[in-house]
C-alpha positions as CSV (number, residue, x, y, z in Angstrom):
1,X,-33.6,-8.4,-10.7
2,X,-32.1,-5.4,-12.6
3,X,-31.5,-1.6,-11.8
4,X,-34.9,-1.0,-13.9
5,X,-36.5,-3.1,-11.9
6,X,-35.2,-1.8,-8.2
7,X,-36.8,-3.2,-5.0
8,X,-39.3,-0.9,-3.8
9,X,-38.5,0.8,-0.4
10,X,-40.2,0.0,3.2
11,X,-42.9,2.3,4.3
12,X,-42.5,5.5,6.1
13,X,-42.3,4.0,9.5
14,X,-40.1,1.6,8.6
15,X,-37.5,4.3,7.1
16,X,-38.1,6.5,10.3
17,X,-37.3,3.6,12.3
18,X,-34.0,2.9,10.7
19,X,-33.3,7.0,10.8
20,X,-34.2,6.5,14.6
21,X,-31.9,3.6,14.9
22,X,-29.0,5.3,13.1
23,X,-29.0,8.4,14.9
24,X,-28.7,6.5,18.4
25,X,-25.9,5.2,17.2
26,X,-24.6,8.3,15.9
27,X,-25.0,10.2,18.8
28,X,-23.2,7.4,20.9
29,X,-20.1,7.9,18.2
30,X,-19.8,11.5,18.8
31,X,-20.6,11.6,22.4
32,X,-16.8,11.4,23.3
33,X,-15.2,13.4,21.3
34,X,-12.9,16.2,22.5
35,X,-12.7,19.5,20.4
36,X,-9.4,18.2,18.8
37,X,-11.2,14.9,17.6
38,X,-14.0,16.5,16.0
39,X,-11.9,18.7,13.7
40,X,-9.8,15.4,12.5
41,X,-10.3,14.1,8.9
42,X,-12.7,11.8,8.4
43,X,-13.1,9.0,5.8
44,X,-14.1,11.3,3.1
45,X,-11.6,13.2,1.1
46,X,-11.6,16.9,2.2
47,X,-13.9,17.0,5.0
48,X,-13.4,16.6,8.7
49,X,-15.5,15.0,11.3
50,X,-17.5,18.5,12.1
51,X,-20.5,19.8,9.6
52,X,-24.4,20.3,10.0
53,X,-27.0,18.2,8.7
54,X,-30.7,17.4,9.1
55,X,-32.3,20.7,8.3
56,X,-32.2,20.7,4.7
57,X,-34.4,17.8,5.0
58,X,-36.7,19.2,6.8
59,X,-37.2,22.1,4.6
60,X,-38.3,19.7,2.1
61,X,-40.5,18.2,5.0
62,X,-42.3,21.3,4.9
63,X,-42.6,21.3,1.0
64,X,-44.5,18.5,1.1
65,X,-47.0,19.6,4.0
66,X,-47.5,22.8,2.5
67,X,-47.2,22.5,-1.0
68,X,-45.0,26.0,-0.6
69,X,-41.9,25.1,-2.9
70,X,-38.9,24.9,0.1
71,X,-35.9,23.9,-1.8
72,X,-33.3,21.9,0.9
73,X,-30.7,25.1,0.1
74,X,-31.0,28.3,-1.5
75,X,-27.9,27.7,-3.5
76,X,-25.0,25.5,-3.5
77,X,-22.7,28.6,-2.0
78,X,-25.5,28.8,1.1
79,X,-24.5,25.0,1.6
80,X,-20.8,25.0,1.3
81,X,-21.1,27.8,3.5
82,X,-22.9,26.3,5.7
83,X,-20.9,23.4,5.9
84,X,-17.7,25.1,6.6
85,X,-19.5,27.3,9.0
86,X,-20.5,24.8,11.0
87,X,-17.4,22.0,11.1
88,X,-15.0,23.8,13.4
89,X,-17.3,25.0,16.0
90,X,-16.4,23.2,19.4
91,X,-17.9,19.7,20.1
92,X,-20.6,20.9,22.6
93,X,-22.0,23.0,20.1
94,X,-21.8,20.4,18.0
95,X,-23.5,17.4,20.0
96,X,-26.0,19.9,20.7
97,X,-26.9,20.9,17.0
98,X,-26.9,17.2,16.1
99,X,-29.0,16.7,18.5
100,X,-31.4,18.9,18.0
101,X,-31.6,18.9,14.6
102,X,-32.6,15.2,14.7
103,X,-35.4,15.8,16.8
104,X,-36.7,18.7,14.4
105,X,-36.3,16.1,11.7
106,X,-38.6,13.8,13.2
107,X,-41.1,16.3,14.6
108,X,-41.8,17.5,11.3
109,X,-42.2,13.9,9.9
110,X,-44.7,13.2,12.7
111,X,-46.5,16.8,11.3
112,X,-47.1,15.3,7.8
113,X,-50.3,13.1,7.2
114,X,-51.1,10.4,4.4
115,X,-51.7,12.8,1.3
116,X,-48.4,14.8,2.6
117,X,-46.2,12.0,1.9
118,X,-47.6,12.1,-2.0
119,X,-46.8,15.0,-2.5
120,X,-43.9,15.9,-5.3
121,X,-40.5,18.0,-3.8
122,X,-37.3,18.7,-5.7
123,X,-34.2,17.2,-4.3
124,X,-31.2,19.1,-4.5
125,X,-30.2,17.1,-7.6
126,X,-33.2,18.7,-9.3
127,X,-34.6,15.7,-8.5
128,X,-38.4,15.0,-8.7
129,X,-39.7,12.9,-5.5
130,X,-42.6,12.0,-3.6
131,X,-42.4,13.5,0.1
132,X,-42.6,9.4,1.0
133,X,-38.7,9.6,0.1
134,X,-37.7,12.1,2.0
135,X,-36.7,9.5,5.2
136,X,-34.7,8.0,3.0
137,X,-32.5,10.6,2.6
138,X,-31.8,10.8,6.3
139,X,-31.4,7.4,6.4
140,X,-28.7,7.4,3.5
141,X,-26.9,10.2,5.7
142,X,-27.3,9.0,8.8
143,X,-25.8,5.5,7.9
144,X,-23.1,6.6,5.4
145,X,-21.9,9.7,7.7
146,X,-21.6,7.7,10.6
147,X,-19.6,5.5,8.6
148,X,-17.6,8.1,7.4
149,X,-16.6,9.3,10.6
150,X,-13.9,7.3,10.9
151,X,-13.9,5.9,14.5
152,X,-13.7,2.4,14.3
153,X,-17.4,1.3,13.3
154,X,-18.0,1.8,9.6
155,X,-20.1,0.7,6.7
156,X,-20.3,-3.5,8.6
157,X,-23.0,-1.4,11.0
158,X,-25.0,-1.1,8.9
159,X,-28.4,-3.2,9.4
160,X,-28.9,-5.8,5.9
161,X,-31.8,-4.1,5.0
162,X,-30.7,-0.8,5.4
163,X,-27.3,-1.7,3.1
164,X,-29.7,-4.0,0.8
165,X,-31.2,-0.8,-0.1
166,X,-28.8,1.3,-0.4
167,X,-27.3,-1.2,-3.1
168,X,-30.7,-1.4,-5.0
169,X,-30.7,2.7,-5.0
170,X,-27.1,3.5,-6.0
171,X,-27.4,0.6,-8.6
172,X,-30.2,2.1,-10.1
173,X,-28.4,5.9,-10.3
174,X,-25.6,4.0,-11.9
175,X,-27.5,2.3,-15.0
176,X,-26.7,4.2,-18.2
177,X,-23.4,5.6,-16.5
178,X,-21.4,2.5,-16.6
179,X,-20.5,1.0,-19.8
180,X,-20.1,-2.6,-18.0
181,X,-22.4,-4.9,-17.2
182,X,-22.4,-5.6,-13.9
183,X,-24.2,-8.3,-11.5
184,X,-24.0,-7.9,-7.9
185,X,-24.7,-11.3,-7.1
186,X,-24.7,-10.3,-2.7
187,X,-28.2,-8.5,-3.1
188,X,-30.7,-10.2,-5.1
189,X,-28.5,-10.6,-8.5
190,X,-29.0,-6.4,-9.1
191,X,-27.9,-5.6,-12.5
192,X,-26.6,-2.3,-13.8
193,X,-24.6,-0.8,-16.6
194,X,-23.9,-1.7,-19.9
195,X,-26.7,-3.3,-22.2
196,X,-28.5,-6.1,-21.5
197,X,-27.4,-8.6,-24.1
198,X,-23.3,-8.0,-22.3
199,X,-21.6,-10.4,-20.6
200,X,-21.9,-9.3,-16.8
201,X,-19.0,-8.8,-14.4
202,X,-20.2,-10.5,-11.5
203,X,-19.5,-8.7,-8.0
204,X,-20.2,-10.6,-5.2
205,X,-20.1,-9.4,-1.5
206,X,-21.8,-8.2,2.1
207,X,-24.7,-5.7,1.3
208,X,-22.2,-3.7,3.1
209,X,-19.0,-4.3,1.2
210,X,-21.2,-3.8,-1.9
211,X,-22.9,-0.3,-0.8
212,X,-19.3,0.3,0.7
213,X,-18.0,0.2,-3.1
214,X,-20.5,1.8,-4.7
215,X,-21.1,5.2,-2.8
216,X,-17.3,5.4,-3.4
217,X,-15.5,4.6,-0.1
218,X,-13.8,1.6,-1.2
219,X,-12.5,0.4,-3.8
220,X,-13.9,-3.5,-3.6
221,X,-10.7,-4.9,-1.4
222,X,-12.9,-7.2,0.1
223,X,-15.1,-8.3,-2.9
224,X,-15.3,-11.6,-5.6
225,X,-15.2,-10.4,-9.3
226,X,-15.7,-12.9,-11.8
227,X,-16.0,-11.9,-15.3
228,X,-14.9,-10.9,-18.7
229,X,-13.1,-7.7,-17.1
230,X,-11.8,-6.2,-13.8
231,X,-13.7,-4.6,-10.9
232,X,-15.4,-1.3,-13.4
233,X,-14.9,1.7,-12.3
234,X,-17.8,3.8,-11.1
235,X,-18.7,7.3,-11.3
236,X,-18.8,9.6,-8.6
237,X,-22.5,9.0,-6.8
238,X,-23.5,12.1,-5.8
């Protein structure tokens, strides 16, 4: 199986399950955390444990109901803002706002019907998508941000089929911005990179320790390369 020729995600209830799934977890992360904690770093470079998610989501939620365009942020400032608005505020606030903007999340994916899910948004990427990918996206930050937390648990939590996943999407962003060829032989022999005639470098791992790698918050420690070159590196995903 190549990039070009990515598994095709689960179904809606299957992706809200997993989001579901993550953000009990989550919450069960964050529930003791002091007001000291929260502001520590966290696994990725520059940010700490504190910030705001969820709702941008569920503006494009509400694109795809309504067919109103609803862009996730009105500009990149509005979100760094946001961001930084948001991270040192005490951990009761915090908890609170996690909480709750989960459970507008979900509420407004239990709003949309059958023809909603069809419908195109724009990502913030400029992105074209059907609404049907939207859970997606929660689950990729639900999973990876709890990972990124930094308090013991990280990307080995993930469920297979939730790291399988993320492998086959990430892959497929990386083909045509990788000039090797590269075979991760842990998910289904997934090919990216390079040209198809190029001898691979073969990468072989854990769903996790491969989706671990390739969303950039490790550098392959635990992986087998074979090949006619060196783990590649990999652009920045995202």
């Amino acid at each position: 199986m190549t990039s070009k020729q990515a598994a095709a995600l689960p179904g809606v209830e299957v992706l809200l399950g997993w989001v579901d799934e993550g953000q009990r977890l989550l919450e069960q992360m964050v529930h003791p955390l002091d007001d000291t904690a929260v502001g520590e770093p966290s696994r990725l470079p520059g940010w700490t444990r504190g910030a705001r998610n969820a709702d941008a989501l569920v503006n494009l939620l509400t694109w795809a109901r309504t067919g109103t365009p609803t862009p996730m942020y009105p500009s990149t400032e509005s979100r760094n803002a946001g961001i930084e608005a948001g991270a040192p505020r005490p951990i009761a606030a915090q908890r609170e706002d996690l909480e709750a903007a989960a459970r507008r999340f979900m509420e407004s994916a239990r709003a949309m019907t059958p023809p909603d899910w069809e419908r195109t948004v724009q990502s913030a990427q400029g992105r074209s998508i059907p609404g049907s990918e939207i859970p997606w996206m929660r689950v990729r930050e639900v999973w990876i941000h709890l990972a990124d937390l930094d308090l013991g648990p990280g990307f080995e939590v993930l469920p297979d089929a939730v790291a399988a996943a993320l492998v086959h999407d990430v892959a497929g962003w990386m083909d045509g911005r990788v000039t090797e060829r590269v075979e991760l032989a842990g998910v289904d022999g997934v090919t990216f990179g390079g040209s198809p005639g190029q001898p691979p470098v073969r990468v072989d791992g854990t769903p996790q320790a491969l989706a671990e790698w390739l969303v950039g918050r490790s550098r392959g420690e635990t992986l087998a390369v074979e090949g006619p070159s060196a783990l590649p590196d990999l652009p920045r995903w995202l």
